[in-house]
C-alpha positions as CSV (number, residue, x, y, z in Angstrom):
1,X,0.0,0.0,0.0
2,X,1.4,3.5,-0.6
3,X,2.0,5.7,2.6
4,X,1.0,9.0,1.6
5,X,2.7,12.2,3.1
6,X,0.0,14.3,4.5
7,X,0.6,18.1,5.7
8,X,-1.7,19.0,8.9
9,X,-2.6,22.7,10.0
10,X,-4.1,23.1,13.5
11,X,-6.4,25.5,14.1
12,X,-5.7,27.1,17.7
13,X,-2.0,28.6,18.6
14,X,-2.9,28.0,22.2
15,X,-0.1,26.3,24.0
16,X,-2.6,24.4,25.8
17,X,-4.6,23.6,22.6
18,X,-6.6,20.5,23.2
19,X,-6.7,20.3,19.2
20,X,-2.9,19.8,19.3
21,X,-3.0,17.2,21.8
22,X,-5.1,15.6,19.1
23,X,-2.7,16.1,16.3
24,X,-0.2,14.6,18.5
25,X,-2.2,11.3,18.7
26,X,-3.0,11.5,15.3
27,X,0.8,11.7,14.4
28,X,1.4,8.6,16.5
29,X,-0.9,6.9,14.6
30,X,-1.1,7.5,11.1
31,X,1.7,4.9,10.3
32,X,-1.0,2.4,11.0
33,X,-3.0,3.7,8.2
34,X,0.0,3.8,5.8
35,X,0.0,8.1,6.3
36,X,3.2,10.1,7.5
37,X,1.9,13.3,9.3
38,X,4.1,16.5,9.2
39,X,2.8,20.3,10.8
40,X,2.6,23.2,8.3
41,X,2.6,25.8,10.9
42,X,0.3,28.8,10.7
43,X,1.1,30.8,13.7
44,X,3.3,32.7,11.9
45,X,1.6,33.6,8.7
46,X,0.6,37.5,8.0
47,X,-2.5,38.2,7.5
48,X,-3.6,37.9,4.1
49,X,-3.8,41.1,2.2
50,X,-4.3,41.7,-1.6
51,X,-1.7,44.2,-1.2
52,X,0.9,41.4,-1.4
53,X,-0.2,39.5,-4.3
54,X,2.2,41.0,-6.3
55,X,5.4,39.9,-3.5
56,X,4.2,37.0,-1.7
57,X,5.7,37.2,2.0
58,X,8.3,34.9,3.0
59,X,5.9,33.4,5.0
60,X,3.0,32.9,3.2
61,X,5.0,31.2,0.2
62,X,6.9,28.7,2.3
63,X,3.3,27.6,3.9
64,X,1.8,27.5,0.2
65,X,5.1,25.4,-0.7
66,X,4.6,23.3,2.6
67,X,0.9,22.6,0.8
68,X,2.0,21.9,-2.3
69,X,4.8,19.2,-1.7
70,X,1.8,17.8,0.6
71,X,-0.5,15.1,-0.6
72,X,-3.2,15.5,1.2
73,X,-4.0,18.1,3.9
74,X,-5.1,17.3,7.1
75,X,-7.5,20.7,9.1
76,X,-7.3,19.8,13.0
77,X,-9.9,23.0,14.2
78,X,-11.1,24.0,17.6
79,X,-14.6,25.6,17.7
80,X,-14.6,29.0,18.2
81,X,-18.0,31.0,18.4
82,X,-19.7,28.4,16.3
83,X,-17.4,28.8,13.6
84,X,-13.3,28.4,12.7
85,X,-10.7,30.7,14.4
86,X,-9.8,33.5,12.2
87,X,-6.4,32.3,12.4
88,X,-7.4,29.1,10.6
89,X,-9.3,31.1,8.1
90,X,-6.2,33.3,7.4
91,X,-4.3,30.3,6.5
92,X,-6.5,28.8,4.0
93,X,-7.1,32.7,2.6
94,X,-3.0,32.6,2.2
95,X,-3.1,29.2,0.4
96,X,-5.7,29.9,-2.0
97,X,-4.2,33.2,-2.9
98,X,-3.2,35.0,-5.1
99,X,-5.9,34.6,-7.6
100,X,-5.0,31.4,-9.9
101,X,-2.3,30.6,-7.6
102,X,-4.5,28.3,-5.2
103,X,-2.5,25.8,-3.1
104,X,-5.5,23.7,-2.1
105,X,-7.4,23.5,-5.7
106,X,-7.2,19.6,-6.2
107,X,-5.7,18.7,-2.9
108,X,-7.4,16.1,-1.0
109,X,-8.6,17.1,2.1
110,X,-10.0,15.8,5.8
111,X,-11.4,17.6,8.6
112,X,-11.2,16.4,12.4
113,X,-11.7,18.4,15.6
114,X,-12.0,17.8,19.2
115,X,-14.0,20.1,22.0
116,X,-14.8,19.9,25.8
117,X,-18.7,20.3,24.0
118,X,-21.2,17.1,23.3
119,X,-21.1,18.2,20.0
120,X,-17.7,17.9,19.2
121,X,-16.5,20.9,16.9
122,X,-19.1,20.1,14.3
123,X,-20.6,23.5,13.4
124,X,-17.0,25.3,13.0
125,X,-16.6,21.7,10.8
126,X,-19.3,22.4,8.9
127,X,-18.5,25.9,8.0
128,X,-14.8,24.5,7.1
129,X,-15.8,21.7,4.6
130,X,-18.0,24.7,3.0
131,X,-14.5,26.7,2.7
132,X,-12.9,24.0,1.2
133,X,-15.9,23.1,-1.2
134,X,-15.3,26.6,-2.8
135,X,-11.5,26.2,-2.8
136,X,-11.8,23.4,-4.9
137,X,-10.2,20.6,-2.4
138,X,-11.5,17.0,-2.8
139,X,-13.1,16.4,0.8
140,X,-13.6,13.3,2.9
141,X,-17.3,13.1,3.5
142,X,-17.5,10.2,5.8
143,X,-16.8,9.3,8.4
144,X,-17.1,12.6,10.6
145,X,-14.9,13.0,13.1
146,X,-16.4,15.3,16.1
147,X,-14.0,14.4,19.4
148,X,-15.6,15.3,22.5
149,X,-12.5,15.9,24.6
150,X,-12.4,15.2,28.4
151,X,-9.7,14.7,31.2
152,X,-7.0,12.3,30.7
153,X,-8.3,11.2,26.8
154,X,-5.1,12.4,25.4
155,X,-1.6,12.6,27.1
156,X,0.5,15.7,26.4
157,X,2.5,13.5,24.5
158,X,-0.6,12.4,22.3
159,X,-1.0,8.9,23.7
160,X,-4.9,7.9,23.5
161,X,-6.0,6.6,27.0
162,X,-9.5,5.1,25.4
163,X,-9.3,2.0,23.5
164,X,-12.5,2.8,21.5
165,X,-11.2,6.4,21.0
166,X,-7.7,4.5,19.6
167,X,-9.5,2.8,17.2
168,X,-11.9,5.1,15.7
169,X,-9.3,7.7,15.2
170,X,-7.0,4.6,13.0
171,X,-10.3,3.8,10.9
172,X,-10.7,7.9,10.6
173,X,-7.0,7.8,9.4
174,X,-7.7,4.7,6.9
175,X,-10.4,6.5,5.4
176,X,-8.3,9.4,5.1
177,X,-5.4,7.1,3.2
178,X,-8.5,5.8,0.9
179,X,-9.9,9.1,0.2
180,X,-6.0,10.1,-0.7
181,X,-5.9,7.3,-2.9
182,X,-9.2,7.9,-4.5
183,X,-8.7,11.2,-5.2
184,X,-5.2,11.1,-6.3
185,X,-6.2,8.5,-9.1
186,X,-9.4,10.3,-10.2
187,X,-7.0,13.2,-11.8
188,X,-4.4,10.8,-13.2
């Protein structure tokens, strides 16, 4: 089976981010789905303005780079308000611009997110998957993955404490490698 290199952004710079406990976990376990997980980093990234169409920053074009030698993209986001954090939103705004430039256009994509909330994060989700519908990114559909995060589920180290949390998150992860496969031979 081919392992697939996937690029993952998460969606909260918090230090304490429960989101990047998950990423940790999902790092630890993507070789069991045939995946090899790397951060592109977004705390960094200016905002997006037209003004710099015309002389990307630094920044921005080493994250559209990070995209582009990508995969797949994984989006680990937090809910915030009901929606995505603006600086989430400012990263896929940088990737998909300048116009005709988009680094996400064709790229297959998956969505996961954990909160302290019943519902997981699955409003900010669903206004995600509608951001990526527009920027042209092949999405997985199903399975959903809303992770309702309490004490003790993750280490700080991103070991999963919950067997049934364990394996969920590996099938999520094979049907991330199948949607990457999918997708990837549909344009060849």
């Amino acid at each position: 089976m081919t392992t697939y290199t996937v690029g993952f952004l998460v969606g909260s710079i918090s230090s304490t981010s429960i989101n990047r406990r998950l990423s940790r976990a999902l790092v630890k376990l993507a070789p069991q789905a045939d995946l090899t997980l790397t951060e592109i980093p977004i705390a960094g990234l200016p905002f997006y303005s037209a003004d710099n169409d015309g002389a990307i920053p630094a920044e921005a074009a080493e994250f559209k780079a990070a995209i582009e030698a990508s995969d797949a993209v994984i989006l680990i986001t937090p809910e915030y308000n009901r929606s995505v954090p603006g600086v989430l939103k400012n990263a896929l705004d940088t990737a998909s611009r300048p116009w005709g430039q988009n680094s996400l256009a064709g790229k297959p994509s998956a969505v996961i997110g954990g909160s302290i909330g019943p519902i997981g994060t699955a409003v900010a989700q669903q206004h995600l998957r509608s951001i990526l519908s527009f920027l042209a990114s092949p999405e997985l559909s199903q399975p959903e993955a809303y992770i309702h995060m309490r004490d003790g589920l993750f280490t700080e180290d991103g070991d999963v404490t919950d067997d049934s949390t364990t394996e969920f998150l590996v099938s999520w992860l094979k049907a991330v490698h199948t949607h990457i496969a999918k997708s990837l031979s549909d344009v060849s």
